[in-house]
N, C-alpha and C positions, 0 to 999 in steps of 0.2 A: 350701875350697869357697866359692869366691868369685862366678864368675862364674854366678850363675842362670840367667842368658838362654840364656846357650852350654848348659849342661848341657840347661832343656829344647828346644834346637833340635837337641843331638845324640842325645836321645832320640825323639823325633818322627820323624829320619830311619831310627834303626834302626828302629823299630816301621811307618813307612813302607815302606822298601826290603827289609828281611826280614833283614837278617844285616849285621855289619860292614863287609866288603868292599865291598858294594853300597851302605852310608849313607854312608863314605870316600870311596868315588869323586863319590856328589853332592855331598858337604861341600868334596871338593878339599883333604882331610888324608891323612894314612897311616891307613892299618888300626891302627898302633901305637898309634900318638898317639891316637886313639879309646878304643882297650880301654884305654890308661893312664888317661883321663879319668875314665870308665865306671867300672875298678877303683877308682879314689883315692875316689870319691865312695862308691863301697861300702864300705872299710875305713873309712872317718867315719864313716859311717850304722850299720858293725854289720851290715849287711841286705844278700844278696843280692838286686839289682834287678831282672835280667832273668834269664830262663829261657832259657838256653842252648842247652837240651835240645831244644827245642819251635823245630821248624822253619814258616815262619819267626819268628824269635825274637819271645816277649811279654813283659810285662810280670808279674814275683810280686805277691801282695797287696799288699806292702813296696813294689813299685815304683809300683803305682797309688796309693798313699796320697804317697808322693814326687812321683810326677809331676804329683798334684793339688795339691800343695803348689806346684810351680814354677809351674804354668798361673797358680793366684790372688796371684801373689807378683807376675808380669808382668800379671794384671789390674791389680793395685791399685798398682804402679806408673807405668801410663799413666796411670790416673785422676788420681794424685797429680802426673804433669807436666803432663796436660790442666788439672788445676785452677789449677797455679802460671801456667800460660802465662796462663789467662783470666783472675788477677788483674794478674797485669805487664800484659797488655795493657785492660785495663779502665781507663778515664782516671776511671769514677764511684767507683771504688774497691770496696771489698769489706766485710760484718760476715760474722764468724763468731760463731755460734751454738751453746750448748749448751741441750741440753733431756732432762729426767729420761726416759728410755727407756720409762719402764712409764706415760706420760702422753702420748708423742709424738704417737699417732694421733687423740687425741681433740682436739690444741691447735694442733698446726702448720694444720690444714684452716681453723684460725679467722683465722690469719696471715700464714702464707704467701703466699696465693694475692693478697690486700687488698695486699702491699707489691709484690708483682713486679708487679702490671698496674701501682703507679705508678710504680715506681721498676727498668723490667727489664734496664737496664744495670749494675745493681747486683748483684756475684756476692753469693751467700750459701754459706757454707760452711759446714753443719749436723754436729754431735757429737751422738748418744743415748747416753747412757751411765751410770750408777749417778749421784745426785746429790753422792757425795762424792768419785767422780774428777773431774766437771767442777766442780766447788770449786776443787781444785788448780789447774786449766786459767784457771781466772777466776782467781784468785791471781796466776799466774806470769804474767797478761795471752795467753795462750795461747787466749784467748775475750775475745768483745767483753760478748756478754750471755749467762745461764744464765735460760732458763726452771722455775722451779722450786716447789716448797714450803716453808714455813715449816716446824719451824725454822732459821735459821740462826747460828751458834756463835760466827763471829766481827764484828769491828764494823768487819772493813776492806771489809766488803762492806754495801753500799747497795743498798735495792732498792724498787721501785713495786709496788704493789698492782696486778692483775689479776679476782681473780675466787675469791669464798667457793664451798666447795662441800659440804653436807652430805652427813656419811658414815654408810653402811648396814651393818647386819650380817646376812649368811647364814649364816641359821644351819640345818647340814646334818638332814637324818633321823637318823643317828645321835645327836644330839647328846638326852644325857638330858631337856630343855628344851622339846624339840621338840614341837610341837603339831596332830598332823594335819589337825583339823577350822577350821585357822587360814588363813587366805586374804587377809587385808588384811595392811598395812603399820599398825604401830602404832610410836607414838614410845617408846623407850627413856632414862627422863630419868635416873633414879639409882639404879636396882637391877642390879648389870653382875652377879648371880651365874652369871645362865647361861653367863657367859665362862668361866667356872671348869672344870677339871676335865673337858674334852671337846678333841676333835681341831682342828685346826686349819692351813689351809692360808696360807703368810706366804710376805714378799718376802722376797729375800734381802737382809743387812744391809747398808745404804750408801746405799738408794735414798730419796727424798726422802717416798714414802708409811710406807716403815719406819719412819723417824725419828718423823716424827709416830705413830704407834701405840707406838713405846717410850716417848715420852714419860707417854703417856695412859696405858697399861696399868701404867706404874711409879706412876705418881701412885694409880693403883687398886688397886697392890698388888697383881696378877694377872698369874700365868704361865701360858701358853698351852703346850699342848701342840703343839707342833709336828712333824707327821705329813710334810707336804709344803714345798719349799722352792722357788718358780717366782723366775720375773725379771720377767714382769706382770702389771699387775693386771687384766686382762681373759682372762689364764690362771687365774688361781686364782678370777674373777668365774663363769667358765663350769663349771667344776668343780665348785664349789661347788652351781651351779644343779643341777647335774647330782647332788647329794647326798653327794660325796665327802667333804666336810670342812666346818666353817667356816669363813667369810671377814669381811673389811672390803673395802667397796668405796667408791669417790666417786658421787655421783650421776651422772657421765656414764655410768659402767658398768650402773648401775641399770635394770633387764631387769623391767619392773610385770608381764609375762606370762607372770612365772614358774608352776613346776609347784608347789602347795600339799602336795602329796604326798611332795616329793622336798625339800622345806626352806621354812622361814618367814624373813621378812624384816623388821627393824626398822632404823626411824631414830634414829639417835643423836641425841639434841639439840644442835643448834649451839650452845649454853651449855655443852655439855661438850666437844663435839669436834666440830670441822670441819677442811676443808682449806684453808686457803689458799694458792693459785697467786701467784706473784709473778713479776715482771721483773726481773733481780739483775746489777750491776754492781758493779766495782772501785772503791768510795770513792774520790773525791780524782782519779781517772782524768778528763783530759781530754778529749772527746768529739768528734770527726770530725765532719765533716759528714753523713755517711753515719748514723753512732750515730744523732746526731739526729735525722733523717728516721724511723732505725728504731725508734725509742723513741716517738716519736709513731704511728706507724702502727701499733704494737702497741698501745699506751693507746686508741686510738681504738677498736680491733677489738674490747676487753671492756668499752668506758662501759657498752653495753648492761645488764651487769650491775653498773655501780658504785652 
């Protein structure tokens, strides 16, 4: 099963035209050579695709979950030649970019928009994804820059400071701790018991906010019951609000107009734990012209907070 395209254009036709004979004749093959296609790709799959039975013919569950599978195979292959052509044809060249997925929305808005009005001949090719696949990616030079958090493990990676961000804890109504008639925000400097021994909603392992909380929690000696396992922090920020579980959030997540009802909010002391956001390159890696521009225009975009 090679040919993708072909399969979903001669699926389209049968579901089009209504029956074999009649997708054949628009395709300009045999009837034969159709159901051979049709079958081969069934006896791979295990799955009958279409209902035969069912005039004119549809598509089984099996076939719709297939067919959806081919439609985004030829999305995301135009995209991937739309993209290769606009870098060949781009004389200012191109950065590619990773950035931790469960921070995207809150970072790219401060970036983005500040390099392309200066620089909008310049393609940017963006990755969200877990901080320690685009590790790899920055490793193997498969990325120019990883937007990310501290820490980082090895020393072949060099990186610029960004922007400190003190982290909060939600902590849910269930949570034995919990204190109803509690409505501010109070700092949390060295007593973590209430982490102990209650529910808790966490990122999945890899991502650049995990890391720093396994750090901290080992240092504290404190395992967390883990109830819920999301992929951001603005999923498990909202739940949390909502009384499901507790959380750790960064201060961009940080929601002051929370329900006092539904959970109490402390800050952690930046003496204990914070975040830091960094701009992380390839040690030793030689820098483009492009690099450069883009490394500045990002420094520039968080002095505000240096």
């Amino acid at each position: 099963m090679n040919n993708y395209d072909e399969l979903l254009n001669y699926f389209n036709a049968i579901l089009n035209f209504g029956s074999f004979s009649a997708a054949s004749d628009q395709l300009f093959i045999s009837q034969s050579y159709l159901s051979k296609v049709i079958l081969k790709a069934e006896k791979e799959l295990g799955a009958t695709l279409l209902d035969r039975s069912h005039h004119p013919i549809t598509l089984t569950y099996a076939g719709e979950k297939f067919m959806s599978g081919l439609e985004t195979i030829a999305f995301e292959r135009r995209n991937l030649y739309q993209e290769v052509h606009d870098i060949a044809n781009n004389k200012n060249g191109h950065i590619s970019l990773g950035i931790n997925q469960s921070i995207a929305s809150v970072f790219l808005p401060e970036i983005l928009p500040i390099f392309h009005e200066k620089n909008p001949r310049i393609h940017i090719t963006l990755s969200e994804s877990p901080s320690a696949a685009l590790e790899g990616q920055l490793l193997h030079q498969d990325l120019d820059f990883q937007i990310r958090m501290l820490p980082i493990y090895t020393n072949k990676i060099q990186f610029e400071h960004l922007k400190y961000e003190p982290i909060y804890l939600i902590l849910a109504k269930n949570s034995p701790y919990f204190n109803l008639n509690k409505s501010k925000i109070n700092i949390l400097e060295d007593n973590f018991e209430c982490l102990k021994h209650q529910d808790f909603i966490s990122l999945y392992s890899g991502s650049g906010f995990s890391r720093l909380l396994e750090t901290f929690l080992n240092r504290q000696e404190i395992d967390l019951n883990t109830v819920l396992k999301v992929k951001s922090i603005q999923t498990a920020a909202t739940l949390a609000y909502k009384g499901l579980a507790s959380t750790f959030i960064p201060e961009s997540f940080l929601n002051k107009d929370f329900d006092p009802t539904l959970c109490n909010i402390y800050k952690i002391s930046p003496n204990v734990l914070k975040m830091n956001v960094v701009l992380a390159s390839l040690k030793d890696r030689k820098f483009t012209h492009e690099m450069e521009l883009f490394q500045k225009s990002v420094l520039r975009s968080f002095s505000i907070y240096k």
